[in-house]
C-alpha positions as CSV (number, residue, x, y, z in Angstrom):
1,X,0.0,0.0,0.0
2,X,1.5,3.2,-1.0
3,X,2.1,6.0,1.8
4,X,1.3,9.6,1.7
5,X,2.9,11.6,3.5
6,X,4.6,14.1,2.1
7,X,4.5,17.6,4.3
8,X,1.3,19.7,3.7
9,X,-0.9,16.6,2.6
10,X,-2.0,14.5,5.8
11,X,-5.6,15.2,6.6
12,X,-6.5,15.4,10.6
13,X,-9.9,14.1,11.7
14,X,-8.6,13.2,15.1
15,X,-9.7,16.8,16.6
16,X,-11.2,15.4,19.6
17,X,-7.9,13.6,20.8
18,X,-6.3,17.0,20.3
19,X,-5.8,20.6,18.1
20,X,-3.4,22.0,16.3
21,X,-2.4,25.8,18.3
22,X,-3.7,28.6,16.1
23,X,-1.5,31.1,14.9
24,X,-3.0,34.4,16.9
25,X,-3.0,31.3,20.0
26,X,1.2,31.4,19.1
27,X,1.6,34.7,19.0
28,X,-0.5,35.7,22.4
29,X,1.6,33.2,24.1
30,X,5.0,34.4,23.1
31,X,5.8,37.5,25.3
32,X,5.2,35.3,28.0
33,X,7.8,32.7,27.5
34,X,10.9,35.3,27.1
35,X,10.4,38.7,27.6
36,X,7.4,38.8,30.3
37,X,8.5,35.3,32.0
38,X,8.2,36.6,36.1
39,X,6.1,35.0,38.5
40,X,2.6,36.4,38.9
41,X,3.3,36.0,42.7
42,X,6.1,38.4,42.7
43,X,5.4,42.0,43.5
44,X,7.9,43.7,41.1
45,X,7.4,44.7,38.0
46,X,8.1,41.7,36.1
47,X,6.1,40.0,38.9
48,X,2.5,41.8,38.3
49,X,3.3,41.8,34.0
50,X,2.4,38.4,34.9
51,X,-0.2,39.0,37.5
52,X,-2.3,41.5,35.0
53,X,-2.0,38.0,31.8
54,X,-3.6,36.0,34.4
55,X,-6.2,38.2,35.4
56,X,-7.4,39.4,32.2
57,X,-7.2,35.9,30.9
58,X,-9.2,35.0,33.8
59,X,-11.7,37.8,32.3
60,X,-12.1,36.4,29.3
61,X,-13.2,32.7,30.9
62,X,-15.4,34.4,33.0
63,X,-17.0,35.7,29.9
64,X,-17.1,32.3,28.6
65,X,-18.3,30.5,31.1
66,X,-20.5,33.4,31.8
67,X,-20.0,33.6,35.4
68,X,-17.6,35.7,38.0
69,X,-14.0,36.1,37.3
70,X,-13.7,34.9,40.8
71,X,-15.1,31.5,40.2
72,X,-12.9,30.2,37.8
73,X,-10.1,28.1,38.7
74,X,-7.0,27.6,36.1
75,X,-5.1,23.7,36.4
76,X,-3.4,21.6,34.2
77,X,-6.4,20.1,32.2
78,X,-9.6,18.2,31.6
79,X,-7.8,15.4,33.6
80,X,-7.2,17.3,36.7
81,X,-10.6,19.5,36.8
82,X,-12.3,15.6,36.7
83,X,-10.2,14.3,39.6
84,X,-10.8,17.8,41.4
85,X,-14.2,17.8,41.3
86,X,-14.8,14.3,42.7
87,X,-11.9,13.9,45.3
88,X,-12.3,17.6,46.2
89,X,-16.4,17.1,47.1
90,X,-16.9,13.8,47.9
91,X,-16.2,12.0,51.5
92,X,-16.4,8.8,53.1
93,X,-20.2,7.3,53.4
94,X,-21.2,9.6,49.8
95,X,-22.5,8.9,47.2
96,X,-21.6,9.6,43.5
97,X,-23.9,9.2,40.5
98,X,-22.0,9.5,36.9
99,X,-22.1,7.4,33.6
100,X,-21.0,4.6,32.1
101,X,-19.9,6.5,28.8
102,X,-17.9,9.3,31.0
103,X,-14.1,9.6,30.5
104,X,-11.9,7.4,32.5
105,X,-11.0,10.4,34.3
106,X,-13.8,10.5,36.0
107,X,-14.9,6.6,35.7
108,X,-11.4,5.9,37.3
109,X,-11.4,8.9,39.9
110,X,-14.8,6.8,41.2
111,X,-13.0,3.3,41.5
112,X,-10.4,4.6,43.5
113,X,-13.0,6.7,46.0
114,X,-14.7,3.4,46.9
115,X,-11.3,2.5,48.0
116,X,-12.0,5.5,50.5
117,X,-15.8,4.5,51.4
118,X,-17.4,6.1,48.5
119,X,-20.4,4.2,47.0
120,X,-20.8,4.9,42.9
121,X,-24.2,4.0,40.9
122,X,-23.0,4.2,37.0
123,X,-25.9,4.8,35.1
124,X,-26.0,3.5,31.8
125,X,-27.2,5.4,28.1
126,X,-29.9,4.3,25.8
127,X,-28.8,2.8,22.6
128,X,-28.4,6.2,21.4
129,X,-25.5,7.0,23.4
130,X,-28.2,9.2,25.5
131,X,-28.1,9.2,29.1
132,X,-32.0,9.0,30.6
133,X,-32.4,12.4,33.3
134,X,-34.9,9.9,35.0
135,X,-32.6,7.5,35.2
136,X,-30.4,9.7,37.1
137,X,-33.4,10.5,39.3
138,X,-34.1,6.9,40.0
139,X,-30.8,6.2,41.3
140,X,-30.7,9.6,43.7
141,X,-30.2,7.9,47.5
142,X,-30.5,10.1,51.1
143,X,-26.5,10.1,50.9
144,X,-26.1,11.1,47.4
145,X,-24.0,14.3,46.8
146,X,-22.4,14.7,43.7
147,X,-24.2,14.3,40.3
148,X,-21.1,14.2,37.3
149,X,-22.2,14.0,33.8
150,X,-20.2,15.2,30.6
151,X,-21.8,17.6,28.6
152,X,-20.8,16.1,24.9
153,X,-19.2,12.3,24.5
154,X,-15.4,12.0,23.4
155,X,-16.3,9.0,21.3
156,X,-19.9,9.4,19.4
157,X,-19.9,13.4,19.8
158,X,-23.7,12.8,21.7
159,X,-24.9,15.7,23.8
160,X,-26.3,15.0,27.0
161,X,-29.4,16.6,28.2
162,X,-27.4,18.4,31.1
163,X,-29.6,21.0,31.7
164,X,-32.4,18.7,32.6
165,X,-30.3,16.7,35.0
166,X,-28.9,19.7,36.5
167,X,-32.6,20.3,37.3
168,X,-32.8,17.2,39.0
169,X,-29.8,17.7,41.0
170,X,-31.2,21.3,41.9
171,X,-34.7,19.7,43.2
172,X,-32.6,16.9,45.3
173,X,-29.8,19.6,47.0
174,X,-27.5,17.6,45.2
175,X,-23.8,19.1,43.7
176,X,-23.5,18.7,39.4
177,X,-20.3,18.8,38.1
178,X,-20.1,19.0,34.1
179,X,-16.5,17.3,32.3
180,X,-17.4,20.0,29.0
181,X,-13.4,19.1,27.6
182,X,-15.2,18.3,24.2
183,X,-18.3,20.2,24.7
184,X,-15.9,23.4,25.1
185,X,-16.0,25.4,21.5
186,X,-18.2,23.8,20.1
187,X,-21.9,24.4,21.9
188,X,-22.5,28.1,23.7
189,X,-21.1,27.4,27.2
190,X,-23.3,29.0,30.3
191,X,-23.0,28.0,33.3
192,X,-25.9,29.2,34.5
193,X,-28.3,27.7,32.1
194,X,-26.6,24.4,32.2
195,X,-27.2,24.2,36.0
196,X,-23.9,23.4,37.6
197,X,-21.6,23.6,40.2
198,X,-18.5,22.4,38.7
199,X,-17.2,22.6,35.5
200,X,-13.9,21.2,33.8
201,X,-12.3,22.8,30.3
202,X,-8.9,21.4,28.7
203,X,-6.8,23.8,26.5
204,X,-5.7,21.5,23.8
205,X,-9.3,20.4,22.5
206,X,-10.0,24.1,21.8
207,X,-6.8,24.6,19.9
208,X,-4.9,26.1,23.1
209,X,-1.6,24.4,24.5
210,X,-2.0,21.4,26.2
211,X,-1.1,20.9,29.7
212,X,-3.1,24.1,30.8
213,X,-7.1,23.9,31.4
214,X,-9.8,25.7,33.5
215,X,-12.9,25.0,36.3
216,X,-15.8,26.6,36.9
217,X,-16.2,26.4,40.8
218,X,-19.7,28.1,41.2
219,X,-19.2,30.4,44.5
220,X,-20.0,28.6,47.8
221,X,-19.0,25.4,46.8
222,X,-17.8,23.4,49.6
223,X,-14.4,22.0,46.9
224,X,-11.1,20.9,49.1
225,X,-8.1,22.0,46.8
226,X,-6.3,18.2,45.3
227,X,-3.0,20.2,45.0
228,X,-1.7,22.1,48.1
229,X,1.0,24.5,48.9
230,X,0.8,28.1,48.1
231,X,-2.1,30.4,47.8
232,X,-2.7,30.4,44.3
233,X,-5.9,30.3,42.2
234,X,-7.8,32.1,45.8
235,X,-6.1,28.9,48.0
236,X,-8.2,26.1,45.3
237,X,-5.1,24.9,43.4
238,X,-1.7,25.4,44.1
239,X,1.4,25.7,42.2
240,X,2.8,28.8,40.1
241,X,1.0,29.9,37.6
242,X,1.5,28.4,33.8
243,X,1.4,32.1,32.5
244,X,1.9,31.4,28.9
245,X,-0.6,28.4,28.7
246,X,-2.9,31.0,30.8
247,X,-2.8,33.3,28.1
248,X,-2.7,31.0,25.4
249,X,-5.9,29.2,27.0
250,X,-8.0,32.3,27.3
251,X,-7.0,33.5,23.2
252,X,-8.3,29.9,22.2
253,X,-11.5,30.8,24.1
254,X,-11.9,34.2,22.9
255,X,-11.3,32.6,19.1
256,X,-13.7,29.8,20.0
257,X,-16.2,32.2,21.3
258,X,-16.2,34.0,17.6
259,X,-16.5,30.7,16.1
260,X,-19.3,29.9,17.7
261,X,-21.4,33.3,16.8
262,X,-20.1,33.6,12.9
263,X,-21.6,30.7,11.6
264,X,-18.2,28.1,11.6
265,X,-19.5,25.5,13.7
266,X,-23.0,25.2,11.8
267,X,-20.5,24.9,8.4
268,X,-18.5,22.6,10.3
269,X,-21.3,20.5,10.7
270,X,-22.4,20.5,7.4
271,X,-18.9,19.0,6.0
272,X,-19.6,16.2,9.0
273,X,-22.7,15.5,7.7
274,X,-21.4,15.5,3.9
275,X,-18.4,12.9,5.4
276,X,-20.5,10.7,7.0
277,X,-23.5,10.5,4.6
278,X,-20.2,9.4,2.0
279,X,-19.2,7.1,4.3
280,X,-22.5,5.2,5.3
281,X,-23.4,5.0,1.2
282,X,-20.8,2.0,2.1
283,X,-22.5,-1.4,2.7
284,X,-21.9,-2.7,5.8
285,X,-21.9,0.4,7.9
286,X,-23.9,2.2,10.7
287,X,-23.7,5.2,12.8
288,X,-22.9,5.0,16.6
289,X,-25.3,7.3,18.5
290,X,-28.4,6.5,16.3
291,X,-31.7,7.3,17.6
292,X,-35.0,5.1,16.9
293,X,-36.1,6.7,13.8
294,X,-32.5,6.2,12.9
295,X,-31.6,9.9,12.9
296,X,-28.2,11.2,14.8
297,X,-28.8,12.0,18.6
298,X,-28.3,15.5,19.1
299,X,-24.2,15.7,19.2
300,X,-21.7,18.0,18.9
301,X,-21.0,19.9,15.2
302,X,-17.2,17.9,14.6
303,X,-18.0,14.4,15.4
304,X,-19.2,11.3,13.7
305,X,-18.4,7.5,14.9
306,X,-19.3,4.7,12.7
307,X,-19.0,0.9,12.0
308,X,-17.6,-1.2,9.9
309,X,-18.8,-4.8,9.5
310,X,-15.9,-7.2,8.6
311,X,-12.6,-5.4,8.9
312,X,-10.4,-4.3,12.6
313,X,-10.8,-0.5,13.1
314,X,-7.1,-0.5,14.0
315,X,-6.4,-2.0,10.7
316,X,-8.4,0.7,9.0
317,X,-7.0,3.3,11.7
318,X,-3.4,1.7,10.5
319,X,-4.5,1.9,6.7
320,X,-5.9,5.3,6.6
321,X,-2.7,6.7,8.3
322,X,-0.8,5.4,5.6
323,X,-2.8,6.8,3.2
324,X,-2.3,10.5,5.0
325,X,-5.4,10.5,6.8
326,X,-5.5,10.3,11.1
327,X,-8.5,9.2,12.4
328,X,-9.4,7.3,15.6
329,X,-10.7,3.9,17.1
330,X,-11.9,6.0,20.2
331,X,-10.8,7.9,22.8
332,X,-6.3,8.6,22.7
333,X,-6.5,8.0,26.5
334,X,-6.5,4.8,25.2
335,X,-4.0,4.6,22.7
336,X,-2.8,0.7,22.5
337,X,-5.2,-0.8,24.5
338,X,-6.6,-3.8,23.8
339,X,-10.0,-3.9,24.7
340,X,-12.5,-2.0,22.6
341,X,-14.3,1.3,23.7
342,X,-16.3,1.2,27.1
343,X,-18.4,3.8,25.7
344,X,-20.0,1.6,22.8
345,X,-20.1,-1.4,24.5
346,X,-22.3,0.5,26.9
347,X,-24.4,1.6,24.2
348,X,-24.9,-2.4,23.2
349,X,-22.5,-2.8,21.0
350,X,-20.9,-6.2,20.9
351,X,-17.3,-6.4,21.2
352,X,-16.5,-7.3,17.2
353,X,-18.2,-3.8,16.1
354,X,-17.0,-2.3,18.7
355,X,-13.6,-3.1,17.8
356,X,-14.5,-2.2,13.9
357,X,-15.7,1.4,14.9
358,X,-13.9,4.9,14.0
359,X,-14.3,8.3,15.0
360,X,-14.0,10.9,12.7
361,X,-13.4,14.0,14.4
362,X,-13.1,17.5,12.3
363,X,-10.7,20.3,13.0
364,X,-12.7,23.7,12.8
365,X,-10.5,24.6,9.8
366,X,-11.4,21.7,7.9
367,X,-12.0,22.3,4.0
368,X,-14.5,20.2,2.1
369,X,-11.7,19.5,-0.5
370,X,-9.8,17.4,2.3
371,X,-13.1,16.1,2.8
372,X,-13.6,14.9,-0.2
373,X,-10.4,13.4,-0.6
374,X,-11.5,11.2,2.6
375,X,-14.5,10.1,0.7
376,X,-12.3,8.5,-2.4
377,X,-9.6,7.1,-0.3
378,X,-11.8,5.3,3.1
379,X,-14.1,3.0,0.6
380,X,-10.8,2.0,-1.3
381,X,-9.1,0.9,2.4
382,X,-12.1,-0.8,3.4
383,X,-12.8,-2.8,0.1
384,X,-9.2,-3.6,0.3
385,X,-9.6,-4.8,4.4
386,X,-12.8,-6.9,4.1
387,X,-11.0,-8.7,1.1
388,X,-8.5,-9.7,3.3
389,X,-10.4,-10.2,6.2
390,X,-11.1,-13.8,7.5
391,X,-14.8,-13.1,8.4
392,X,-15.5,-11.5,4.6
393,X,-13.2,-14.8,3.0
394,X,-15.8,-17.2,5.2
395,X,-12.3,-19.1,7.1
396,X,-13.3,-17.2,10.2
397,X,-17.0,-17.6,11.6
């Protein structure tokens, strides 16, 4: 099979595992790495250059988060704001309700608090990838006091109806925290009108740096710092400041804030709908995160996942990549691992198309001429596949 690879030709669609800095993104981060590099806990000059980034970065995620400057909280990542949220509310004799489709950082953050007396219901979606609000109602107990849902899925894109449960966790007295790392950029963030307490944000899914993220910690909430020392971020996380991922966080924000008012994400959806009606004209294939009458679940504007009957999706992933094209079997957190995706075998997958599943995940700057470059080369790489493929030659049953 021939390679493509030559600089300038790959084609991306692995947004949702990470972004690619923009250039204004680059350039607002700069000063901050040479010229303006003091600590914003200094009280020089060089000192409070740094102080002023931070707090007019912290401006503009107050903005989009829509709440007060005072209640956001920069960290490291999504990764972090997950772990933060549950370790930093929870106690022993609590209870937490989450999901069975959330991200390990938050399905592994619960394993380890029952280690610490922690009890866990993990409700499971519909077919649809959907996650029921009276579902998360029925399993509310006396000593239940977190709620922690993600706003959109890493895997199938599907948007939960957080605003709903947040009503339910409002009616019960009952804390909500939102993981909104892939929601972030892509559907108007409020925190009011989503209902919650807690919120968690990564920089790299928004085309920021990676290693930087941001919480929304709604005012009055009862959150015991996970890192310690200093009295950074108002004594909730520790540790000096990252003040040119800071900067470059918020300038990702305030570029994914016009994106979402100029028309680009309802664009970007339309070349994800072009790519994946292409790709389902292919027999043998289905979307993940269907609803009854077959149509998408509501999901966010970048993301499709889809199967493929008779062929490995890392053998497509593996084929694709040759052919200049990234794409993903599921989440990157899970890069080399053999099982298939927890997230569709919750939705009722079995583990064969599972495992014969890829996510297609489109950068904002995506052009339909890459997309339709995508459309000749996949069908090619799967005829190719399923001729090779034991279950399509009839040797494998």
């Amino acid at each position: 099979m021939s390679t493509n690879n030559a600089p300038g030709t790959r084609i991306y669609m692995d947004a949702n595992a990470t972004t690619p800095l923009l250039p204004e993104v680059v350039d607002a981060m700069r000063p901050y790495w040479i010229e303006q590099f003091g600590n914003a806990s200094s009280i020089h000059l060089d000192g409070q250059q740094a102080r002023t980034a931070i707090d007019r970065a912290r401006e503009t995620m107050a903005e989009f988060f829509n709440c007060h400057d005072a209640e956001v909280v920069f960290n490291s990542g999504g990764t972090e704001g997950d772990n933060t949220a549950l370790f930093g509310l929870l106690h022993p004799g609590d209870h937490l309700i989450t999901t069975s489709i959330e991200h390990s950082a938050v399905i592994q953050a619960a394993n380890k608090l029952a280690n610490f007396g922690v009890q866990t219901t993990f409700v499971a979606p519909q077919p649809s990838g959907l996650i029921d609000p009276h579902d998360i109602l029925r399993a509310i107990r006396p000593e239940t006091r977190l709620i922690s849902v993600m706003l959109a899925n890493n895997e199938t894109g599907v948007l939960q109806p957080v605003a709903e449960i947040a009503k339910i966790a409002a009616d019960t007295g009952v804390f909500f925290h939102m993981d909104a790392v892939q929601g972030a950029g892509k559907v108007k963030f409020d925190v009011r009108q989503f209902g919650c307490h807690l919120l968690s944000i990564s920089g790299h899914k928004v085309h920021g740096p990676k290693g930087v993220g941001a919480m929304f910690v709604r005012r009055g909430t009862p959150l015991d710092s996970l890192i310690v020392g200093g009295s950074h971020e108002r004594r909730r996380r520790a540790g000096t400041e990252n003040v040119a991922g800071i900067v470059g966080l918020a300038k990702a924000v305030e570029l994914a804030m016009h994106s979402l008012e100029d028309g680009t994400m309802t664009k970007l959806a339309a070349l994800r709908d072009k790519l994946e009606a292409g790709v389902l004209a292919l027999p043998g294939t289905g979307l993940n995160g269907a609803l009854p009458d077959g149509k998408p679940a509501p999901r966010a504007a970048n993301t499709t996942n889809i199967w493929f009957d008779n062929l490995e999706g890392e053998a497509l992933v593996i084929a694709l990549d040759l052919k200049g094209i990234a794409v993903s079997g599921g989440s990157a957190c899970h890069s080399g691992a053999t099982e298939p995706s927890h997230v569709l075998m919750a939705m009722g997958l079995d583990k064969a198309r599972a495992r014969a599943s890829l996510r297609f995940s489109l950068l904002k700057t995506v052009t339909e001429a890459q997309i339709d470059r995508v459309l000749q080369i996949v069908p090619e790489a799967v005829q190719q596949l399923r001729t090779l493929s034991p279950v399509a030659a009839g040797t494998l049953g």
